[in-house]
C-alpha positions as a printed NumPy array, in Angstrom:
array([[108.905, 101.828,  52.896],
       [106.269, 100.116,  50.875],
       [107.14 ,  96.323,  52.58 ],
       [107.012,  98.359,  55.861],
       [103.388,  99.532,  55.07 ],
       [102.413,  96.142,  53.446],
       [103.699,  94.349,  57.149],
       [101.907,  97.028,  58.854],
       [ 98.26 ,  96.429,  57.747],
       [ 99.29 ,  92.619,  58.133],
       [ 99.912,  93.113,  61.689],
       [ 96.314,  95.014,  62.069],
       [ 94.309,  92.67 ,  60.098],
       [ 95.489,  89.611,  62.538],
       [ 94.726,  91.502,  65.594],
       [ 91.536,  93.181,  64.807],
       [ 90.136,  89.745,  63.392],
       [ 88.852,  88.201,  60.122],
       [ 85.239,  88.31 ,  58.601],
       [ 83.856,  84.388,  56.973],
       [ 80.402,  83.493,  56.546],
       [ 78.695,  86.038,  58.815],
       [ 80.952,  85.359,  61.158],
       [ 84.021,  87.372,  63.016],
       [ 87.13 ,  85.576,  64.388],
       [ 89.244,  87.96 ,  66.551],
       [ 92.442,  87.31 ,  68.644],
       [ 92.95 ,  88.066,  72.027],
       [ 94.606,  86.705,  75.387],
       [ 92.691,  86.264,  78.608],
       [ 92.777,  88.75 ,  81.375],
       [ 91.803,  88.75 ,  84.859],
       [ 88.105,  91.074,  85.43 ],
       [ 89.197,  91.45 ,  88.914],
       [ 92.788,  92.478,  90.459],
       [ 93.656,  92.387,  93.735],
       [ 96.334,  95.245,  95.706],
       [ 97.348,  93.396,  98.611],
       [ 98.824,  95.827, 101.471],
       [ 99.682,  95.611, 105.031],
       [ 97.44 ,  96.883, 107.306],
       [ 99.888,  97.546, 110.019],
       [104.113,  98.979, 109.756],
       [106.75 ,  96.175, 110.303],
       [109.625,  93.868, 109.17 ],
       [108.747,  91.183, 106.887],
       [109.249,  87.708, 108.709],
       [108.666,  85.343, 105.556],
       [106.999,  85.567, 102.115],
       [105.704,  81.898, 100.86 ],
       [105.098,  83.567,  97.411],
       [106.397,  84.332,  93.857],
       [105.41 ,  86.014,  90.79 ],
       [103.217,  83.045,  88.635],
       [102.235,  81.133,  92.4  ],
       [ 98.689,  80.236,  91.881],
       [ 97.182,  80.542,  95.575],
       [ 93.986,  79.576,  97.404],
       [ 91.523,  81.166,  99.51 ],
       [ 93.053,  81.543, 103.001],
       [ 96.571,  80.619, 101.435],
       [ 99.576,  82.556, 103.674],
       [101.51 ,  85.17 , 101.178],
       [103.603,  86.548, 104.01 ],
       [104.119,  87.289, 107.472],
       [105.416,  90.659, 109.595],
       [107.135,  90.575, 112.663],
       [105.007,  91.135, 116.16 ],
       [107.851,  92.669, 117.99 ],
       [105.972,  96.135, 118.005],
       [102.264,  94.445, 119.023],
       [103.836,  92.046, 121.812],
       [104.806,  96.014, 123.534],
       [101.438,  96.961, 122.943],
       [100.018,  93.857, 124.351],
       [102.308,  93.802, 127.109],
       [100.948,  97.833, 127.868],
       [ 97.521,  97.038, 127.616],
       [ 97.814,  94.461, 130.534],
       [ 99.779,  96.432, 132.204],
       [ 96.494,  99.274, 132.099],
       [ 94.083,  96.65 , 132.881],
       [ 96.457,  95.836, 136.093],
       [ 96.011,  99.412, 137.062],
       [ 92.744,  99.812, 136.563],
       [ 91.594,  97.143, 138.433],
       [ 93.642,  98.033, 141.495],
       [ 92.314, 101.465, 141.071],
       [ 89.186,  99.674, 140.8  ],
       [ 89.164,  97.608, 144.006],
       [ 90.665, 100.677, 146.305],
       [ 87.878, 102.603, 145.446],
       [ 85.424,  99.586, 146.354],
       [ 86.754,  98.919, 149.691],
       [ 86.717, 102.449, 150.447],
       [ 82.963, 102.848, 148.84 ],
       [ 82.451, 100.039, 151.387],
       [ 84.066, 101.444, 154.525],
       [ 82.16 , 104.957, 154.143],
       [ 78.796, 103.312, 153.578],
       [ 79.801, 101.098, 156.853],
       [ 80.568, 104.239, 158.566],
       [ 77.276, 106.531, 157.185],
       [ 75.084, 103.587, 158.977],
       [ 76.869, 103.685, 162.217],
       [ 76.604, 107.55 , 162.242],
       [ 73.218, 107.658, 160.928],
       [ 72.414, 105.609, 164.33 ],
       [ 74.76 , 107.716, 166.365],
       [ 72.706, 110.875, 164.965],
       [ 69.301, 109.137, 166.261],
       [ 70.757, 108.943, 169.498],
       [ 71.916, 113.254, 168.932],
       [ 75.128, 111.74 , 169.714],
       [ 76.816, 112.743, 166.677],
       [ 75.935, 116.071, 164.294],
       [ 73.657, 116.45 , 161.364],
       [ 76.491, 117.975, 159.574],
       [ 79.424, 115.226, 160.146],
       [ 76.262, 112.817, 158.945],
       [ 76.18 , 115.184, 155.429],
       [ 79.76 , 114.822, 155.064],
       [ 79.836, 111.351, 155.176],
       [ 77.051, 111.065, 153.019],
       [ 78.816, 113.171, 150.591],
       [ 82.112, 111.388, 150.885],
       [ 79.993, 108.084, 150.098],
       [ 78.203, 109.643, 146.826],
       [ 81.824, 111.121, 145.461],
       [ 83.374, 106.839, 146.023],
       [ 80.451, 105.7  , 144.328],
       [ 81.014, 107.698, 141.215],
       [ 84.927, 106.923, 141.333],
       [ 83.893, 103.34 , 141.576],
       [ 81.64 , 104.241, 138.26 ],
       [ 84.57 , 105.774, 136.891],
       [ 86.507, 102.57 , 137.361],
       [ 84.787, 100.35 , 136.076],
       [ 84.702, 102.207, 132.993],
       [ 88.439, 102.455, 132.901],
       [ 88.508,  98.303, 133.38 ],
       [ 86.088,  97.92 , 130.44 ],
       [ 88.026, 100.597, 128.221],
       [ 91.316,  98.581, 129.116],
       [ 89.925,  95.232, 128.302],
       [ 88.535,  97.03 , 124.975],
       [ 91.803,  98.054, 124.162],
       [ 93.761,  94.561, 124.834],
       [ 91.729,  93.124, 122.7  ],
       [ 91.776,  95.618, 119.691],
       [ 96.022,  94.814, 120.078],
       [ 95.093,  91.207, 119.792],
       [ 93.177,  91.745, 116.602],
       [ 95.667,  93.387, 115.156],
       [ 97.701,  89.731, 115.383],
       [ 95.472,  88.305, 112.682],
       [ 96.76 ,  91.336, 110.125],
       [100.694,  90.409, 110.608],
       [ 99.485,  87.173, 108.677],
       [ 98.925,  88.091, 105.273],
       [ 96.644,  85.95 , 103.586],
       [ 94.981,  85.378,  99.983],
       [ 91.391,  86.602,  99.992],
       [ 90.724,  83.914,  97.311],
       [ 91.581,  81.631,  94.686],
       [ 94.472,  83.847,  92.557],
       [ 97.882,  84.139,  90.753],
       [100.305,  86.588,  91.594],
       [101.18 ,  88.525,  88.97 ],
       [103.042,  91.262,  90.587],
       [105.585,  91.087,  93.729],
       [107.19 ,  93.705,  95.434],
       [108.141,  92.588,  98.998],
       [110.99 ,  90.172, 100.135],
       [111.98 ,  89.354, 103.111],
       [113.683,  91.63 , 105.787],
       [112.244,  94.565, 104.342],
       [110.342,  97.268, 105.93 ],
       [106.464,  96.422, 105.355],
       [104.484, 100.07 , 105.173],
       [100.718, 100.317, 105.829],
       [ 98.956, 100.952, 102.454],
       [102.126, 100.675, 100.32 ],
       [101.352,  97.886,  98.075],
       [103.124,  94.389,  98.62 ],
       [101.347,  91.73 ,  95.625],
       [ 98.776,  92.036,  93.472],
       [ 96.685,  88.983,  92.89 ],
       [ 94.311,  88.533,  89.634],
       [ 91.686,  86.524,  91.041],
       [ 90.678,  83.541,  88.494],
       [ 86.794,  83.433,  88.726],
       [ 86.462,  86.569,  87.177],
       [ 88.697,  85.647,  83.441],
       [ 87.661,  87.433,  80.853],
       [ 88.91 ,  87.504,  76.976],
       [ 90.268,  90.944,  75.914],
       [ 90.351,  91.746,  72.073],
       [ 89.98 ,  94.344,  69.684],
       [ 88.381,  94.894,  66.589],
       [ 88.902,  96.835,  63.721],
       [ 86.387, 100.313,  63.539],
       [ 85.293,  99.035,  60.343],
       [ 83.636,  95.678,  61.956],
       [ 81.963,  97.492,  64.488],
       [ 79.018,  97.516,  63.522],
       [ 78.42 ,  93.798,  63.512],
       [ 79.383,  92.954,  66.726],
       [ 76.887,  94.508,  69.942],
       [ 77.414,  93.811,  73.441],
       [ 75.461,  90.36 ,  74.397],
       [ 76.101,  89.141,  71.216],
       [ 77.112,  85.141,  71.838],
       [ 80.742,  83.597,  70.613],
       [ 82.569,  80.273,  70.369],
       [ 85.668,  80.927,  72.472],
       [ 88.936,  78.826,  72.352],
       [ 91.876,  78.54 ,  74.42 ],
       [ 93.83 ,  76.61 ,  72.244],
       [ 96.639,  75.765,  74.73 ],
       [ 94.142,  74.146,  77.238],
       [ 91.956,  72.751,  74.928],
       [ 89.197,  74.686,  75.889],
       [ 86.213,  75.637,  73.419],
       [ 83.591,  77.625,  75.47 ],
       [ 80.606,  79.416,  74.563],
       [ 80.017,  82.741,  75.273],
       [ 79.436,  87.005,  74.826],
       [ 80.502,  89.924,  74.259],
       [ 80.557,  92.034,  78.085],
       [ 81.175,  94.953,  76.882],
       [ 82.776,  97.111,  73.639],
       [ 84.994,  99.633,  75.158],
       [ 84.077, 103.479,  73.624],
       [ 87.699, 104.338,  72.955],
       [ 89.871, 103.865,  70.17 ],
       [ 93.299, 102.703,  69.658],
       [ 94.416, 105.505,  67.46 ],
       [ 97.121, 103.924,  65.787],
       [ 95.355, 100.619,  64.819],
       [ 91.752, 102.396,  64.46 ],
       [ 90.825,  99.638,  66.919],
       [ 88.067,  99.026,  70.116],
       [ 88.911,  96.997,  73.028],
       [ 86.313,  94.159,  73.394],
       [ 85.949,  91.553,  76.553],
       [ 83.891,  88.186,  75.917],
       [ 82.576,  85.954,  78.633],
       [ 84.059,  81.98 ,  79.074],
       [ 84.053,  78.993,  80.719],
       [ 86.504,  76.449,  80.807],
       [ 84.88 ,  73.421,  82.809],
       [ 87.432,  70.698,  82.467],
       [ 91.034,  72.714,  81.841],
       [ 92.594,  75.84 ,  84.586],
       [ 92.819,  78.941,  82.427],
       [ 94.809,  81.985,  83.475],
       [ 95.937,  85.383,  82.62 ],
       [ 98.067,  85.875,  79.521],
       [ 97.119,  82.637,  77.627],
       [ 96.163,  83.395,  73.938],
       [ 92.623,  82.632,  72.909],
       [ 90.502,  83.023,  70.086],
       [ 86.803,  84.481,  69.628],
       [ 84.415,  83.829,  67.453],
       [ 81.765,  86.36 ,  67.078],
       [ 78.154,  85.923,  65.153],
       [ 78.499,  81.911,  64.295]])
């Protein structure tokens, strides 16, 4: 019991960090400030997937596709309204045409009293009731066309692509299965937004504030960086009597991603 005790405060003094000269060296790994859920927007089989778990991607980068089967019905539909409508469309013309040909010649007849005021209304009304189906129409062609078009958007969401420079961390789709809208499919931690996640022990915080600056290292890249302390989360790990701390980097000359140890140095 007393080597397990001895091991255990061990373990917490190399996680929470060391204080030397003023200084505070703490351990951590680096961790992605912004992750990505990527789901389809639309329901249907999964054609291909050009990714795995660990795939480092770039913007515009294809993840996976979903078959068109069920938009190439809706496309063919749409046409097939915007046939319609435009038949529906020209009838009405024509006939708009014919009655206001036929008002003039009995709007001369009537000068001549060769023809009665009252067949004169009824044309008149006949004329006003094609011109508002021709209105009508040419709504219907313009609500049509709308629609074609919102199906053809929709190709552009059957190809999944990477919104920008990421690694996949988590997969959950393979090909030939059943794509849902909003279920998730990948999630993607975006690498311009790394951060290094630590923790320090309760008793050091007190000399460590947010915007303080640190020497960060990445040993396994090579990369020293300077940098800060982002923020000092306000909740305790209750078993180590520890608070979660994230520190700003750059790595100019070396690719650093989630999961690689680094190191902090806080107060040098």
């Amino acid at each position: 019991m007393k080597s397990l005790h001895v091991k255990a405060l061990m373990l917490v003094f190399i996680t929470t960090g060391a204080l030397q000269a003023g200084s505070l060296t703490l351990s951590g790994s680096v961790i992605s400030e912004n992750q990505k859920t990527i789901s389809s927007r639309y329901m249907g089989f999964v054609q291909t997937v050009n990714v795995n778990e660990g795939d480092v991607v770039k913007k515009g980068d294809l993840l996976y596709t979903i078959d068109s089967k069920e938009v190439d019905t809706s496309l063919a539909q749409s046409e097939l309204a915007i046939s319609q409508a435009e038949i529906s469309l020209k009838m009405y013309e024509n006939q708009y045409q014919n009655a206001k040909l036929n008002l003039e010649r009995y709007q001369r007849l009537l000068e001549k009293d060769m023809v009665s005021k009252f067949e004169v209304e009824n044309l008149e009304l006949s004329m006003s009731n094609l011109k508002a189906m021709v209105e009508i129409a040419i709504k219907q062609v313009s609500q049509a066309k709308q629609k074609r078009q919102e199906v053809q958007n929709q190709y552009q969401y059957l190809k999944v692509k990477a919104p920008n420079e990421s690694v996949v961390i988590e997969k959950h789709i393979k090909a030939g299965e059943m794509a849902l809208s909003g279920v998730p499919t990948l999630v993607l931690a975006d690498l311009s937004a790394l951060r290094v996640s630590t923790e320090i022990a309760e008793s050091y915080l007190g000399s460590v504030k947010v915007g303080d600056k640190a020497r960060v290292e990445v040993p396994s890249i090579g990369c020293i960086s300077e940098g800060k302390v982002e923020a000092i989360i306000p909740s305790s790990n209750p078993m180590a009597h520890t608070f979660r701390v994230k520190l700003s980097f750059t790595c100019k000359d070396a690719k650093a991603y989630p999961g690689m140890y680094a190191v902090a140095t806080v107060g040098e």
